[in-house]
C-alpha positions as CSV (number, residue, x, y, z in Angstrom):
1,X,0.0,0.0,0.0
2,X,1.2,3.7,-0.9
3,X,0.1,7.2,-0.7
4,X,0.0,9.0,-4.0
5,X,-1.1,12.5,-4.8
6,X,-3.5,13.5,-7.7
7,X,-4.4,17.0,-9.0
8,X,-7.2,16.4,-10.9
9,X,-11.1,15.9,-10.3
10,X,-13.1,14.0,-8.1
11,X,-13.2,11.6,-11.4
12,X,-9.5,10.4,-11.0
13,X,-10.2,9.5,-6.8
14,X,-13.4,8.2,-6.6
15,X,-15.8,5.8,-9.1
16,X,-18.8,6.6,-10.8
17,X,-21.6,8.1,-8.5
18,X,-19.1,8.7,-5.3
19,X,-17.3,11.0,-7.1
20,X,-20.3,12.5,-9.1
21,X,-21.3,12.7,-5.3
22,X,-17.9,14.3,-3.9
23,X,-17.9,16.8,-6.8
24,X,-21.7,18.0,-6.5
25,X,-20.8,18.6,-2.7
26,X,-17.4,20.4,-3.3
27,X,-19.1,22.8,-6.1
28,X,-22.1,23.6,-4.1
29,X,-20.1,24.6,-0.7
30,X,-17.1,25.9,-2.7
31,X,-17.7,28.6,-5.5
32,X,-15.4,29.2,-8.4
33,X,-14.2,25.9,-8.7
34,X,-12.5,25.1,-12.3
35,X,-14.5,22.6,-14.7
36,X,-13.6,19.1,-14.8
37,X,-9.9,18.3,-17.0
38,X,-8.4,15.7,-18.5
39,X,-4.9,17.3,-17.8
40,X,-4.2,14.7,-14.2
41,X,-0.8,15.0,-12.5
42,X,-0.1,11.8,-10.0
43,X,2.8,12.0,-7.5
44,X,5.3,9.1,-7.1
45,X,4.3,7.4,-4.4
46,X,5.5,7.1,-0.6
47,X,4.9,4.8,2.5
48,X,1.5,6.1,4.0
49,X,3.6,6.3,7.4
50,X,5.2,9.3,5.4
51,X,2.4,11.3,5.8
52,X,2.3,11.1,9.9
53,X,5.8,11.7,10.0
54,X,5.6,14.9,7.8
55,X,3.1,16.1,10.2
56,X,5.6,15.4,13.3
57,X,8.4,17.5,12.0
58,X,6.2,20.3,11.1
59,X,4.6,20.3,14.6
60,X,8.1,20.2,16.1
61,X,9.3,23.3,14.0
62,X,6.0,25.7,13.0
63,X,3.9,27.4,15.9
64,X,0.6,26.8,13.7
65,X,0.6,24.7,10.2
66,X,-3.4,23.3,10.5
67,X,-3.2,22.7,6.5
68,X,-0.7,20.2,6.9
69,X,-0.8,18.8,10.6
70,X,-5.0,18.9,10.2
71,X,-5.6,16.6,7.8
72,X,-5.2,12.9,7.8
73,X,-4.3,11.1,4.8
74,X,-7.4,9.8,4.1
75,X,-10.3,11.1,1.9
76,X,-8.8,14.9,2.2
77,X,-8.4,17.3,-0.6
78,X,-6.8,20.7,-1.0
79,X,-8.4,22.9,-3.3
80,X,-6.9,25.8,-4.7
81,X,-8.4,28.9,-3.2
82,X,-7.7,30.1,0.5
83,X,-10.2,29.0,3.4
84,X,-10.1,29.9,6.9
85,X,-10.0,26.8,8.7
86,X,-10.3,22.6,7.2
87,X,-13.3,21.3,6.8
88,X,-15.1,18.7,7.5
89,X,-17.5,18.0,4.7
90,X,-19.8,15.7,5.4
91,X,-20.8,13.4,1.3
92,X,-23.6,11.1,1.2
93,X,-22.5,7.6,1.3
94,X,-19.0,8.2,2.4
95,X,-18.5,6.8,5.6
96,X,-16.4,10.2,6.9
97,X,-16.6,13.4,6.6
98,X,-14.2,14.7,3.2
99,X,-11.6,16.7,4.7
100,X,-10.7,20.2,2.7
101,X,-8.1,22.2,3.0
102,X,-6.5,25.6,1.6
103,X,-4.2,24.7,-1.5
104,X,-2.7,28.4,-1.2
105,X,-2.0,28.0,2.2
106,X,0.0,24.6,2.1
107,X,2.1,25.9,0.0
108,X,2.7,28.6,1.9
109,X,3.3,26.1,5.1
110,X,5.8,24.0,3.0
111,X,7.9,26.7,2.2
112,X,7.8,28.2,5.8
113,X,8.8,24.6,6.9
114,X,11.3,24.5,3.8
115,X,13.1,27.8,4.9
116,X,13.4,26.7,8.8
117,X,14.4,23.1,7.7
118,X,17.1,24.0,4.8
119,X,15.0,22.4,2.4
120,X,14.7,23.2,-0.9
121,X,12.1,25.0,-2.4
122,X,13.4,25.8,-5.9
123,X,11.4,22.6,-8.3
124,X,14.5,21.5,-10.1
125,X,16.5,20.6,-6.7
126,X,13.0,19.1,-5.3
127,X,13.2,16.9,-8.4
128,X,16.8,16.1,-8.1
129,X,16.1,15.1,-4.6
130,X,13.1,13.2,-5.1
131,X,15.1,10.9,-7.4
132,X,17.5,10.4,-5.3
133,X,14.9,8.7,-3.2
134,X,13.2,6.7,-5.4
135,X,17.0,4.9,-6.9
136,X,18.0,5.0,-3.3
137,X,16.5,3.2,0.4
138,X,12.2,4.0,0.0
139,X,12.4,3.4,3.9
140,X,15.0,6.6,4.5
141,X,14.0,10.1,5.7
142,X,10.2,9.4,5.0
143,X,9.2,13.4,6.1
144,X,11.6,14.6,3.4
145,X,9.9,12.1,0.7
146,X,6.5,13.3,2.1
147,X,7.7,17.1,2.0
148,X,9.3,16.5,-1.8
149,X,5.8,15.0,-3.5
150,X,3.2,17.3,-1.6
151,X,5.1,20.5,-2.9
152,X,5.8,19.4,-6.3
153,X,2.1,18.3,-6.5
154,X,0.8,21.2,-4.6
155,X,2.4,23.1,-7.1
156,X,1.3,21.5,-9.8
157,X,-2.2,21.7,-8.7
158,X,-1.9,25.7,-8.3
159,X,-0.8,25.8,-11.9
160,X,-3.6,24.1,-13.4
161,X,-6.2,25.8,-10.6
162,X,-6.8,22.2,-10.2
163,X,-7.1,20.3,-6.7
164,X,-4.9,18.1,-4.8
165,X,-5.9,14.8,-3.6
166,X,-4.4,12.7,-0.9
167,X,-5.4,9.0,-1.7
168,X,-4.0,6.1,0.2
């Protein structure tokens, strides 16, 4: 089992009338979402325990990152507009809530975490780094995997005004 990211729709996560279901909810509580696209972006994928250990390190070295620490990596999405808070949106026969977070605003906790952690920011050096996990140990410095994939994706996502899915 792995955790992948995907910007796209509600289409490229979910089948047939969940996501028809996912999509009507996001677009009535959520205006100015874009159109459905063709145009998907999937992350490489990383251990699911990469996820929690992202959130420890950021806990450990930001005073407030909700977008990140807030969300588990299950049924959550980050769309690309700002919001106050996560939340909790509650989809017909989905057995939890859909969480939703700020796409804007994780970036903006990335790079805060980035600049206190002497990570890069700059896309080529995440890339470069990022390969040198995937042809090296899958099992080392899981938070830095995890940190690598949800920028690049994140980033992604902004570009296209598309969301970001977390999908284990």
């Amino acid at each position: 089992m792995s955790l992948t990211l995907i910007t796209g729709t509600a289409a490229d996560v979910f089948d047939g009338e969940l996501a028809a279901a996912v999509d009507s909810e996001l677009r009535a509580r959520f205006a100015g979402l874009a159109p459905p696209s063709d145009d998907r972006y999937e992350s490489e994928p990383v251990a699911p325990s990469a996820w929690r250990e992202l959130q420890q390190k950021v806990l450990r070295t930001l005073e407030y990152a909700p977008q990140i620490t807030a969300i588990e990596a299950y049924q959550a999405v980050y769309l690309p507009q700002p919001l106050e808070t996560v939340v909790h949106l509650p989809v017909g026969s989905l057995a939890d809530p859909l969480q939703v977070g700020s796409l804007p605003a994780l970036v903006e906790e990335l790079v805060e975490y980035a600049g206190r952690r002497s990570l890069p920011t700059d896309d080529l050096e995440l890339m470069q780094l990022g390969v040198r996990y995937l042809e090296g140990d899958a099992t080392e410095d899981l938070d830095v995997q995890m940190f690598v994939q949800l920028l690049l994706s994140a980033r992604q996502a902004l570009a296209r005004n598309q969301s970001l899915w977390v999908v284990v």
